[in-house]
C-alpha positions in Angstrom: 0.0 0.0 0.0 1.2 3.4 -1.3 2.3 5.8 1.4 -0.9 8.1 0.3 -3.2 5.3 0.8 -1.6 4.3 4.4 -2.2 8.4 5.2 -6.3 8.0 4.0 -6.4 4.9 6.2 -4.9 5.3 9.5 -5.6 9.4 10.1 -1.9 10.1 9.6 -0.5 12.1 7.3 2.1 11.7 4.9 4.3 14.2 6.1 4.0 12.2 9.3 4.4 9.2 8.4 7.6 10.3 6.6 8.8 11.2 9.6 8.2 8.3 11.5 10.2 6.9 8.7 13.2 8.9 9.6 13.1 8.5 13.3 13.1 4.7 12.4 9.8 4.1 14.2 8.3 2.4 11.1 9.9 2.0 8.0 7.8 1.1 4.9 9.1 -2.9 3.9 9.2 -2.5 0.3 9.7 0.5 -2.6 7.8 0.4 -5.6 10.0 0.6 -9.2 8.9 4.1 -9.5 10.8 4.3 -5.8 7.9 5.3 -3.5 7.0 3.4 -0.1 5.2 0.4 0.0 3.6 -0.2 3.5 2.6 -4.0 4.3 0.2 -5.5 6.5 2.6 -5.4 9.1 3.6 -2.0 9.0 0.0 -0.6 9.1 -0.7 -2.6 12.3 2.3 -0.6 14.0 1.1 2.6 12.7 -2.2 1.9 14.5 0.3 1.0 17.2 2.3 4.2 17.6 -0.8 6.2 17.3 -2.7 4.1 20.2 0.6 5.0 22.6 0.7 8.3 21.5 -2.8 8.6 22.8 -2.0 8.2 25.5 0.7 10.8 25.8 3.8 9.2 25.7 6.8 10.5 23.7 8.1 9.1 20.4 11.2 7.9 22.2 8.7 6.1 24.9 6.6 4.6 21.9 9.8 3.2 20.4 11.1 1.8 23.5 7.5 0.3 23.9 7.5 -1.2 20.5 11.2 -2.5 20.3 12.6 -2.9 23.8 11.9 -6.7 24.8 13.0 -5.7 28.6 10.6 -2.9 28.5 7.6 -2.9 31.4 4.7 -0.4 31.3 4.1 -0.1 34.7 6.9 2.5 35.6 5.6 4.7 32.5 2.3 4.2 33.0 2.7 6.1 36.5 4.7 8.7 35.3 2.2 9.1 32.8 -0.6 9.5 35.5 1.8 11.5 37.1 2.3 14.1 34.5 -1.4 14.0 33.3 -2.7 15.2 37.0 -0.2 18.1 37.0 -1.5 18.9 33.5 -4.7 18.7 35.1 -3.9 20.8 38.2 -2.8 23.6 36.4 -5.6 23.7 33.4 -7.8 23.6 36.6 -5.8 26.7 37.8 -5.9 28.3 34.4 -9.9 27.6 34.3 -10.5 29.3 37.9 -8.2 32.3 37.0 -10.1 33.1 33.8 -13.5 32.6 36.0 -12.3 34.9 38.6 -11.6 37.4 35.8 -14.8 37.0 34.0 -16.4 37.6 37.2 -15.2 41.2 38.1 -16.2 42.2 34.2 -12.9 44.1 33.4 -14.0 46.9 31.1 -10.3 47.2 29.5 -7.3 45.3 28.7 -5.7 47.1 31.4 -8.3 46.3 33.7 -7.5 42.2 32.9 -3.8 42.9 33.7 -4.7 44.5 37.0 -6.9 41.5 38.0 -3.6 39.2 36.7 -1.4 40.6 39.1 -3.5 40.9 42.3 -4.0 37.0 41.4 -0.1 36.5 41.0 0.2 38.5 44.1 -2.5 36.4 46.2 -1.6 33.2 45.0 2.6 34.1 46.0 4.2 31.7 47.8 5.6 34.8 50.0 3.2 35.7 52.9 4.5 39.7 52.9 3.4 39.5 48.9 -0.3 38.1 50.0 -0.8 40.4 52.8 0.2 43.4 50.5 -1.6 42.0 47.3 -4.9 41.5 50.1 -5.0 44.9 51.7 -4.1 46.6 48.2 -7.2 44.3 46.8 -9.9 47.1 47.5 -8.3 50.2 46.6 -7.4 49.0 42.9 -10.3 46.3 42.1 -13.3 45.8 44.1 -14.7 43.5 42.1 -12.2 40.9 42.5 -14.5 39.8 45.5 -14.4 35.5 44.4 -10.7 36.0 44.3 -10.3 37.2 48.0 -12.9 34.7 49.2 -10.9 31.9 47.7 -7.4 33.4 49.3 -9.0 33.9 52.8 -10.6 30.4 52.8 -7.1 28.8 52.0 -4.6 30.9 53.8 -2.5 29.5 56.4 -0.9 32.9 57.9 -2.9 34.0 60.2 -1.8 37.8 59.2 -2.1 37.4 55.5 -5.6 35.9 57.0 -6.2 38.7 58.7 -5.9 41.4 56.1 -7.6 39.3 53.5 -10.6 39.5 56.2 -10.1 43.3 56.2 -10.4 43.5 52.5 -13.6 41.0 52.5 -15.2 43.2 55.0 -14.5 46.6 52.9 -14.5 45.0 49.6 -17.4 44.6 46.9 -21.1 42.8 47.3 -20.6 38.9 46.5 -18.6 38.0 50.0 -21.1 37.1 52.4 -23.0 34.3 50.1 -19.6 33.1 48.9 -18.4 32.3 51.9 -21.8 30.9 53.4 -21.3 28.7 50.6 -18.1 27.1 52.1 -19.6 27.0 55.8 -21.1 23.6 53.8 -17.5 22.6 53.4 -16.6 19.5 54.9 -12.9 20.6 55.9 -13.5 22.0 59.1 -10.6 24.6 58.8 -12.0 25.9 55.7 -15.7 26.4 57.8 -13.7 28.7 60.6 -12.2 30.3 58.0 -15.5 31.2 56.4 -17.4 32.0 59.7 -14.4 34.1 60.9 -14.5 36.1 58.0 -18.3 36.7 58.0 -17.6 38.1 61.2 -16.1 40.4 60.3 -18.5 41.7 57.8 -21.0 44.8 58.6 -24.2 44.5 57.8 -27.8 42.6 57.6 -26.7 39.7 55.1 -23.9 39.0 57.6 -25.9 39.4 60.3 -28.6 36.8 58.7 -25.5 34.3 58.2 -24.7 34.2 61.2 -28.5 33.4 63.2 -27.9 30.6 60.8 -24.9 29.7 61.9 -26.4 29.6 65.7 -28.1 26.2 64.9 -24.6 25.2 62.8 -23.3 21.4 63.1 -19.8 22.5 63.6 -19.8 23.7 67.4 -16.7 25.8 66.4 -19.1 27.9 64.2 -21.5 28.3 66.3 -19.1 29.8 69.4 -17.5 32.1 66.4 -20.8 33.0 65.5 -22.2 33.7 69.1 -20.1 36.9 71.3 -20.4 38.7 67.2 -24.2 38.2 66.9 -24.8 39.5 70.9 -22.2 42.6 69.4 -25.1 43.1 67.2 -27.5 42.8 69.9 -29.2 39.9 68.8 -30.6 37.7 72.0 -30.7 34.4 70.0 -26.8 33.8 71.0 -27.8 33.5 74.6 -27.6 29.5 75.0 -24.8 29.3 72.9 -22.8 31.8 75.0 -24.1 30.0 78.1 -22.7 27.0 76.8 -19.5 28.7 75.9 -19.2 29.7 79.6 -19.9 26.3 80.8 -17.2 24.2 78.6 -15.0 27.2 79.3 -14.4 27.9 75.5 -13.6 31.4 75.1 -15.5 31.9 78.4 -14.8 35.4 79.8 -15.2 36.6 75.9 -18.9 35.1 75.8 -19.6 36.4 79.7 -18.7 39.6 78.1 -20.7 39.5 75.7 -23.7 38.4 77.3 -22.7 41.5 80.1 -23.4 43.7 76.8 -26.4 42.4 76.3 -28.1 42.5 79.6 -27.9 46.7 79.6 -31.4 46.1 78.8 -33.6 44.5 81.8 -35.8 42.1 80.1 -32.8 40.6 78.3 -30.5 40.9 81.3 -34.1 38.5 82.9 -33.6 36.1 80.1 -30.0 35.6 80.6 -30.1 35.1 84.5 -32.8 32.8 83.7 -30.8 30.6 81.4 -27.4 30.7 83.9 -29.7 29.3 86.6 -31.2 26.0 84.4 -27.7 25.7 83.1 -26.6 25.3 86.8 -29.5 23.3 87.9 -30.8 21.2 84.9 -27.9 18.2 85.4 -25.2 17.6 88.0 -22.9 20.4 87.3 -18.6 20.2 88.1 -17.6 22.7 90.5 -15.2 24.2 88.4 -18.7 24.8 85.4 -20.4 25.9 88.6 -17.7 29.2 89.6 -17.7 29.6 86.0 -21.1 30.6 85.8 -21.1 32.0 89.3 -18.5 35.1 88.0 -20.8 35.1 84.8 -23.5 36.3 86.5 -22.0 39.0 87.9 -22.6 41.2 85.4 -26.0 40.3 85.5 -28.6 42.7 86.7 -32.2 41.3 88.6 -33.1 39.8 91.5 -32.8 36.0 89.9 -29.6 36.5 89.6 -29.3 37.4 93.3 -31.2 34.8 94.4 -28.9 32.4 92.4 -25.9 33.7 93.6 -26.6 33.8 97.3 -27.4 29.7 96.7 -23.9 29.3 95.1 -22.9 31.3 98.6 -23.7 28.1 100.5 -21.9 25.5 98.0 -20.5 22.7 99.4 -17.2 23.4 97.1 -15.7 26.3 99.3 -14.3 27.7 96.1 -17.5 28.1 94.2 -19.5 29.4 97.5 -16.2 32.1 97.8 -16.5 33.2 94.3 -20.1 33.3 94.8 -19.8 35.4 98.4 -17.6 37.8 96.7 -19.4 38.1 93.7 -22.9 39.4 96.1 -20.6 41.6 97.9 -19.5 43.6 94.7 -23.4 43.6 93.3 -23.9 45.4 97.4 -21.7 47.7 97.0 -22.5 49.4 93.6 
């Protein structure tokens, strides 16, 4: 068969298939008298050959040693292969979410594009000075690079390149907030502080909305992030978490501080005694939960918080009934 007639058949061309020819990969068996190539049987069948390897990405040099070296063993290749294909993979991926996050802030102008390049570069440096500069530069040059920042904040490791990505999240464009309730569905916990952390630090209703929401969260860790912000805001539905906060001593004298805030008013302040004094007498409570929640309550305006405290007075552990003595001699003396 006529070098022409091969190219029609297999998909290769000529000019190919003359240069298979050179590299000695396949070599036609016999010339015609007019001196063109004259592919057999056999020959075709290692076209089909070379083509299948080189399918599946694999040099010339590999196909050759493939075809010709009896010692030769796929499996090494094979994994090297894999290898190099999920690195080609990782950074189309890469390319794919760039060009997205570009798309995304609508650059008007070439120059706008480039802008949106290097704030990317700078964010994705492996140099945590170059982050933290590229972050807190983020909102002065490109506020709509919102997607970008969300994706920084929720993968960054530093906790002050963290920081100032939060600070551009919270003064940065519309788009944050849902973003990042998005990834409080993540199932990396790291990634979910990450997100409810940075909502925190966000002003306004939306953020305020996320983070009721968070109050009845899964992850405990958002929900006691969630918590001394949302009494900040003056909303009473962080009560029981803050209680709870106070009990497991998690950030305790941060949540008694918040709920301190929140009992300026007198109905709330009624609410929060209320729910100190079923936390200390709904189960069998350590002494150490129950001195806890004596000093929380002193901050605590109303006369069931009085009445609570001069019980803790008589507690059997002396430490508890001391905290508890002292506590009712400061609320006397005011």
């Amino acid at each position: 068969m006529l070098i022409g007639d091969v190219a029609r058949l297999s998909g290769v061309s000529a000019r190919m298939l003359r240069h298979y020819d050179s590299l000695g990969l396949v070599r036609s068996t016999d010339r015609t008298e007019g001196g063109y190539r004259e592919y057999s049987d056999e020959d075709i069948r290692r076209i089909f050959h070379i083509e299948s390897l080189r399918s599946l990405g694999l040099s010339l040099r590999d196909v050759a040693r493939a075809l010709d070296d009896p010692g030769f063993t796929p499996s090494g290749l094979v994994d090297d292969l894999v290898r190099r294909t999920r690195e080609r993979i990782a950074s189309e991926t890469e390319l794919l979410a760039r060009l997205r996050r570009i798309g995304a802030a609508e650059p008007a102008r070439w120059e706008d594009v480039l802008q949106i390049v290097a704030l990317l570069r700078g964010l994705g440096s492996k140099n945590a000075g170059t982050r933290q500069r590229a972050a807190l530069s983020a909102v002065e040059k490109d506020p709509g690079t919102v997607e970008a920042l969300v994706e920084a904040v929720l993968n960054e490791t530093d906790p002050n390149v963290a920081g100032a990505l939060r600070w551009a999240l919270a003064h940065g464009g519309d788009g944050g907030p849902a973003l990042l309730a998005e990834a409080l569905g993540s199932s990396v916990a790291e990634v979910r502080k990450r997100a409810v952390r940075s909502i925190v630090e966000i002003p306004g209703d939306e953020s305020t909305a996320l983070l009721r929401e968070a109050l009845t969260h899964p992850d405990v860790v958002v929900r006691r992030y969630a918590a001394p912000e949302l009494a900040a805001r003056g909303v009473t539905e962080a009560i029981p978490t803050l209680i709870e906060m106070i009990a497991e001593e998690t950030h305790d004298v941060e949540a008694a501080d918040a709920l301190s805030a929140l009992a300026r008013d007198p109905e709330v302040a009624e609410r929060i005694a209320t729910g100190l004094v079923d936390r200390l007498a709904h189960r069998p409570v350590e002494s150490s939960v129950r001195r806890r929640l004596a000093q929380a309550l002193a901050d605590i305006p109303g006369a069931t918080t009085s009445r609570a405290l001069a019980e803790l007075a008589q507690d059997e552990d002396r430490a508890v009934a001391l905290t508890a003595a002292y506590v009712l001699g400061i609320r006397g003396a005011r």
